[in-house]
N, C-alpha and C positions, 0 to 999 in steps of 0.2 A: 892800146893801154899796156904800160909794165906793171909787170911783179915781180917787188924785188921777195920771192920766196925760199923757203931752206929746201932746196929740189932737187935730190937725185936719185938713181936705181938702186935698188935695193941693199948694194952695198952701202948704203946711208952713208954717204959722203957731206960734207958740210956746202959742195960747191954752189953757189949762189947761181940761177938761170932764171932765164925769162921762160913765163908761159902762151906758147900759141894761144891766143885767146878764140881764135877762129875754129880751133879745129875742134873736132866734135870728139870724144874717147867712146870707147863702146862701153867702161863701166869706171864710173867711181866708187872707192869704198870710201866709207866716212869711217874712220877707228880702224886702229893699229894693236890690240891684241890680237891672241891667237886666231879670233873669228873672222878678223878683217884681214891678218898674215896669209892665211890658209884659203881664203877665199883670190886672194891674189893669186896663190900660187897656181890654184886650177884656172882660174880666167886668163892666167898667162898662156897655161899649158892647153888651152883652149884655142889662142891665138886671140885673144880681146887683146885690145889697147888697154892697158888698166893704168890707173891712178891710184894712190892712198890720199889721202888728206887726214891727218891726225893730229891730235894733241899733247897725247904722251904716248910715246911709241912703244909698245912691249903692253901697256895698260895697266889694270890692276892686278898683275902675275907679277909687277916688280916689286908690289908690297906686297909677297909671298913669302916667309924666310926660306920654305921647304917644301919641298914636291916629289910626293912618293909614289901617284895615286897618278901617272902617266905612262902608259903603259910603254918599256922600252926604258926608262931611265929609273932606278933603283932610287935612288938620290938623289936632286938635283936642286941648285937656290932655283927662284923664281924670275932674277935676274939670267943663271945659268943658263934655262930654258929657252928663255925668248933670246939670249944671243945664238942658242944651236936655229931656234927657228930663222932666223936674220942670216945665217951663214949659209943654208939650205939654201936658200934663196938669191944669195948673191950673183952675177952674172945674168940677172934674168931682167928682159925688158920691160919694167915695173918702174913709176916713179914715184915717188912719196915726197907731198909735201907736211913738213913737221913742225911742231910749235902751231902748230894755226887751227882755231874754232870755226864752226860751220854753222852760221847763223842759218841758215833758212834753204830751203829749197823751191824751188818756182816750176811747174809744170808749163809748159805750151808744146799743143799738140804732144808728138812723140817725144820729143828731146828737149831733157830737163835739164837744168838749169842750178848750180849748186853754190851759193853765195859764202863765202869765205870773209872772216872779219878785219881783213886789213879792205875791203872794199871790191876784191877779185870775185870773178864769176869761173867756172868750168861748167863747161857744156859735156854732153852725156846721154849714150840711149838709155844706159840701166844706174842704178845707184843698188848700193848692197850697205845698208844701216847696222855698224856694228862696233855702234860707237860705246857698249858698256852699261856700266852702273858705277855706281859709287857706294859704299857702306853709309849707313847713317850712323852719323857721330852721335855720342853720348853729349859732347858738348862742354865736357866740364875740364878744371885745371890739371895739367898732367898728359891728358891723355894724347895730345901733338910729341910732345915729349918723351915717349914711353912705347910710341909707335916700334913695333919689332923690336921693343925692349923687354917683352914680356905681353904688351896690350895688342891684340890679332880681332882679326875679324872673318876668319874662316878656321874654324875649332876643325874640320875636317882635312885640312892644310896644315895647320900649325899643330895639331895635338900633341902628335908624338913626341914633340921635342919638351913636353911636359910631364913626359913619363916619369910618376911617385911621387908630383909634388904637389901641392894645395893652389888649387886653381878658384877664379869665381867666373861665373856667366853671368852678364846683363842680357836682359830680357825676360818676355813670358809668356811669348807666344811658343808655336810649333818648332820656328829652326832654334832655340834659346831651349826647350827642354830636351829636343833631340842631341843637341851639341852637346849638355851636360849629362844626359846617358852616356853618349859616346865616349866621354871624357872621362866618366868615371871608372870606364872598365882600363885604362891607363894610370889613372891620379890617385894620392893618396886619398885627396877631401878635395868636394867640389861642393861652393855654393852659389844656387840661382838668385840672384840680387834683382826685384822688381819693383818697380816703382808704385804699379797698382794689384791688381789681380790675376791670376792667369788668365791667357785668351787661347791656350793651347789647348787641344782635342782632348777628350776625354780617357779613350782610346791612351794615347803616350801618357797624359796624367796616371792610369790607373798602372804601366807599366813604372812613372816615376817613383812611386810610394812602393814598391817593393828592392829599392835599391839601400843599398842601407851608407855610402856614405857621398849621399847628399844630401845638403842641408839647404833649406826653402827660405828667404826672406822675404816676403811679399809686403805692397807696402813700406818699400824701402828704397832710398834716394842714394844713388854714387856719387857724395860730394868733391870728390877729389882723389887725384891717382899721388901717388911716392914712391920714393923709391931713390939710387945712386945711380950705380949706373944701369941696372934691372932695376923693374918694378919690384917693389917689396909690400907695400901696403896700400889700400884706400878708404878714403875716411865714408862711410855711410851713414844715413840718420833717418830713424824712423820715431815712430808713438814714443818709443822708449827713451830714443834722445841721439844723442851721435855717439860714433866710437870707432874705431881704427882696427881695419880689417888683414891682420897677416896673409898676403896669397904671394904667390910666384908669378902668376897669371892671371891675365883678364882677358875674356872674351865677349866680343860685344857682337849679342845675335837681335837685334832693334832692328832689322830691315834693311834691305837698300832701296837706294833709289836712280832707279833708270834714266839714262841722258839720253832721252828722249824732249824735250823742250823744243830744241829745235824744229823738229816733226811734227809735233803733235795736231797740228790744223791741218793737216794734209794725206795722216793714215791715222788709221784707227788703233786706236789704245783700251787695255781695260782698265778697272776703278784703278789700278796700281801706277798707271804710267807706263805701263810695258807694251811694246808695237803688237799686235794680234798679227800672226801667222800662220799660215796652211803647213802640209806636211811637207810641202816644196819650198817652205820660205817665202814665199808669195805673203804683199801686206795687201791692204784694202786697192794702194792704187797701181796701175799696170804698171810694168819694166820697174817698180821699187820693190827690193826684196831686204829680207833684215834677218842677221845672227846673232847668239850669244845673249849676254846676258841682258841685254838691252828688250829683248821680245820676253813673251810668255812663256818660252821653254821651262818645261819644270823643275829641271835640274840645274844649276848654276855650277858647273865647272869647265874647265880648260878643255879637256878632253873632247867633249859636249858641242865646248863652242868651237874650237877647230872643225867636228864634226860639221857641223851647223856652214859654219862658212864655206866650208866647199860642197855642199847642198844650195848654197843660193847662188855658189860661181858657173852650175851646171844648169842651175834653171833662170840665169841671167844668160845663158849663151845661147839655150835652148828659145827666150822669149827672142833674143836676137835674132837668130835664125827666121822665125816664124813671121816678124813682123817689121826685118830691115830688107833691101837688097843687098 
């Protein structure tokens, strides 16, 4: 069988190649962020046959506008970043195929089986799951439009570049009151914009009410973003009625949601959707391992997940060893 896929070495080339469909790789990574980048890099330098298979290569660090909080670069876009990681890595026997989803994977015996959506199969002793998350959208008008124009979804990434000006937070759980602490030791005025009531800890709650410029709308809907070519207002409406809210910024802390789907009949997940993993990276089934944000790690950043992915490229080489000739 051919595949006409988008497949070359790390220097991500556009050149068109067929896949041995016979041959067996010692690891596929599913996702091409930092967690899946960085897990290549050590399973190369391991001596594995590796593969990528990804969707958007670089991940959710390219809707980053700025990255401070990496240790080694002062400043950096989020595109910036994943090209220095892509450069690091060029010349290195890594293949990556890109544009393409990973519908499912099939165990038998040792070597699994990893189904790709144009219809292709790759064979494999290990897979390393580090395909992400996604932000959960607000869903309303504007906010497609306004993406890195002022509307972020990592107040810990994008803050500072809101230093003195009037921001709002959607949400009202834990990362929605923590982001607007954070925020407010940089902003002029920040207000928590919620639909219902808080579900955030008591604990940050009782730290929230001694700040003095946040302002709490509980009980209140984000009809719509505006703005030219920045965000400049959104219209909200509660009990009182609707009205148009001056901010410079929005940030939306509502949750993500893990791409895990594909997976989920075959490793274990908690109530969130996120892969369960040991402190090796190890999921519920043998030789699959999982990074970033896509698992239960409790911290959801770049650093983390780089971190993470060459923790599963050593204990994918290590399960190799042990259980291949």
């Amino acid at each position: 069988m051919d595949f006409n896929l988008n497949l070359g070495g790390l220097g991500f080339s556009d050149k068109k190649s067929d896949v041995d469909t016979d041959k067996i790789y010692d690891l596929v990574i599913i996702g091409g962020g930092p967690a899946g980048l960085n897990a290549a890099l050590y399973g190369i330098r391991k001596g594995m046959d590796t593969i990528i298979v990804t969707d958007r290569l670089g991940g959710q660090v390219l809707d980053t506008t700025s990255v401070e909080n990496y240790l080694g670069y002062e400043k950096e876009t989020g595109e910036g970043l994943i090209e220095k990681f892509k450069k690091h890595m060029e010349g290195l026997d890594v293949k990556v195929i890109k544009n393409m989803k990973v519908l499912g994977v099939d165990k038998k015996e040792k070597v699994k089986k990893v189904n790709l959506e144009d219809g292709s199969t790759l064979k494999t002793k290990t897979i390393i799951i580090a395909s992400g998350s996604k932000p959960r959208k607000l869903g309303v008008p504007g906010e497609e439009q306004y993406l890195n124009k002022g509307v972020a979804y990592c107040a810990i990434c994008d803050g500072p570049l809101f230093q003195g000006l009037d921001v709002a937070v959607a949400g009202g759980g834990n990362s929605a009151v923590e982001a607007a602490i954070d925020l407010a030791k940089i902003c002029n005025k920040v207000w928590i914009v919620h639909r219902s009531k808080f579900r955030a800890d008591k604990i940050i709650l009782d730290r929230l009410e001694e700040i003095s410029n946040i302002e709490v709308l509980l009980e209140t809907k984000i009809k719509s973003i505006h703005g030219e070519k920045l965000i400049s207002s959104i219209n909200i409406e509660n009990k009182s009625g609707e009205k148009n809210l001056k901010i410079d910024g929005l940030f939306v802390e509502i949750g993500y949601l893990p791409n895990s789907d594909f997976i989920k009949n075959l490793v274990d997940l908690n109530d969130r959707g996120e892969i369960l993993i040991d402190k090796s990276n190890k999921t519920s089934e043998e030789g699959i391992f999982a990074a970033g944000d896509v698992t239960d790690v409790q911290f959801k950043q770049i650093v983390i997940s780089a971190g993470d992915g060459a923790k599963a490229a050593l204990s994918a080489n290590e399960y190799i060893n042990k259980n291949f000739d």
